[in-house]
Wavefront OBJ file of the C-alpha trace (Angstrom):
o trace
v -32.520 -45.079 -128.564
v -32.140 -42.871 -125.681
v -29.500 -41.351 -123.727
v -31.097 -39.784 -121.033
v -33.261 -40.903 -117.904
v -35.652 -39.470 -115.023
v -34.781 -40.503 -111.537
v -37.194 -39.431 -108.836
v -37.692 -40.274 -105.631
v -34.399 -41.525 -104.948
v -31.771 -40.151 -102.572
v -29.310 -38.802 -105.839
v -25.576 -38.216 -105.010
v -22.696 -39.832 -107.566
v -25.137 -42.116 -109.504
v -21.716 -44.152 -111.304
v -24.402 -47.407 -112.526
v -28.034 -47.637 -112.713
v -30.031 -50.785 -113.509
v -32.868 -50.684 -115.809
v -35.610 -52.872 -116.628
v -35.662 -54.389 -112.889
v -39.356 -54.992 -111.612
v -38.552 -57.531 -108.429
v -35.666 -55.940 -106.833
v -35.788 -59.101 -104.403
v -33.750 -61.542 -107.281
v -32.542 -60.954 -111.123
v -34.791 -62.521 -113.394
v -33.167 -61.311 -116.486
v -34.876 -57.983 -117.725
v -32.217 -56.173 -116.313
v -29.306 -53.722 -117.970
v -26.912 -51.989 -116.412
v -26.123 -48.619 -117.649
v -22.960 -46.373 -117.111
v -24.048 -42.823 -115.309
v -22.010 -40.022 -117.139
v -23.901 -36.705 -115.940
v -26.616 -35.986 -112.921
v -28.545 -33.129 -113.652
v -30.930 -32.267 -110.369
v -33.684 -30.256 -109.598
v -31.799 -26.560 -108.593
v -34.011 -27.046 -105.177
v -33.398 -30.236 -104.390
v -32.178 -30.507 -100.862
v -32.715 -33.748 -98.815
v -31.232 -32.797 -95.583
v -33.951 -30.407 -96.207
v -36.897 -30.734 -97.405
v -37.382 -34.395 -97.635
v -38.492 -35.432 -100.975
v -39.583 -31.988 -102.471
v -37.775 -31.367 -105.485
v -36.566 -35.032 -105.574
v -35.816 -35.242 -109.305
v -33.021 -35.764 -111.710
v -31.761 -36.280 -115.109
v -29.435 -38.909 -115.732
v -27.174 -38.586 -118.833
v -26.265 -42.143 -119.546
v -23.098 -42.870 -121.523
v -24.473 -45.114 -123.692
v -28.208 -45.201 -125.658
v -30.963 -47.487 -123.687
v -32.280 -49.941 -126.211
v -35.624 -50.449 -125.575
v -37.991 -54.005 -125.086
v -40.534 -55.503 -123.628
v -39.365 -54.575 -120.418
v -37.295 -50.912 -120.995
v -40.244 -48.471 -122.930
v -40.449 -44.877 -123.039
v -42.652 -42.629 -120.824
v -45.840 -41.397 -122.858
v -45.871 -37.311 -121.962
v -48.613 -36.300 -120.381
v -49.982 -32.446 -121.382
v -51.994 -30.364 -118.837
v -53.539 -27.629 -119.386
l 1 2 3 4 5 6 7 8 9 10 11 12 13 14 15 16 17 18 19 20 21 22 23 24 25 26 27 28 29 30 31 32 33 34 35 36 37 38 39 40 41 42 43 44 45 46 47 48 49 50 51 52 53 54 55 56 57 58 59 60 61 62 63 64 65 66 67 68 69 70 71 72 73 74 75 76 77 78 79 80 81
C-alpha cells in the first residue's frame, strides 16, 4: 500500500480530497475511493498564471495508504537512457 500519488495536468492549489479509481467522470459506477490530501508537493517551477501547463506536476501525500484493485494499480517506471 501506498501513500503517495502523481497529479499532473491539473490546476493544483489546496487539494483537501481526491478520488481515485474514477474512469467515467460523467456518473459513479463504483470503482471509486476517496482519499484525504495531507501534503502537496509541486514542481518548484510550476506557475499557471504563467506558463500554462509547463511544470504541471505534483506529489500528493495522502493521509491514508491506497489499497490497490482491479481498478487502483501502480504505475510501471519507465527507464530512459
Amino acid at each position: 500500500m501506498r501513500k503517495v500519488v502523481i497529479l499532473f495536468n491539473f490546476s493544483v492549489s489546496d487539494v483537501p480530497l481526491i478520488i481515485i479509481g474514477e474512469f467515467n467522470r460523467e456518473q459513479m459506477d463504483g470503482t471509486e475511493t476517496s482519499m484525504r490530501v495531507k501534503r502537496v508537493v509541486k514542481h518548484p517551477l510550476y506557475d499557471v498564471t504563467r506558463s500554462g501547463f509547463a511544470h504541471n506536476i505534483a506529489l500528493l501525500e495522502l493521509e491514508t495508504p491506497v489499497k490497490l484493485n482491479d481498478h487502483i494499480r501502480m504505475v510501471s517506471q519507465i527507464n530512459i537512457t
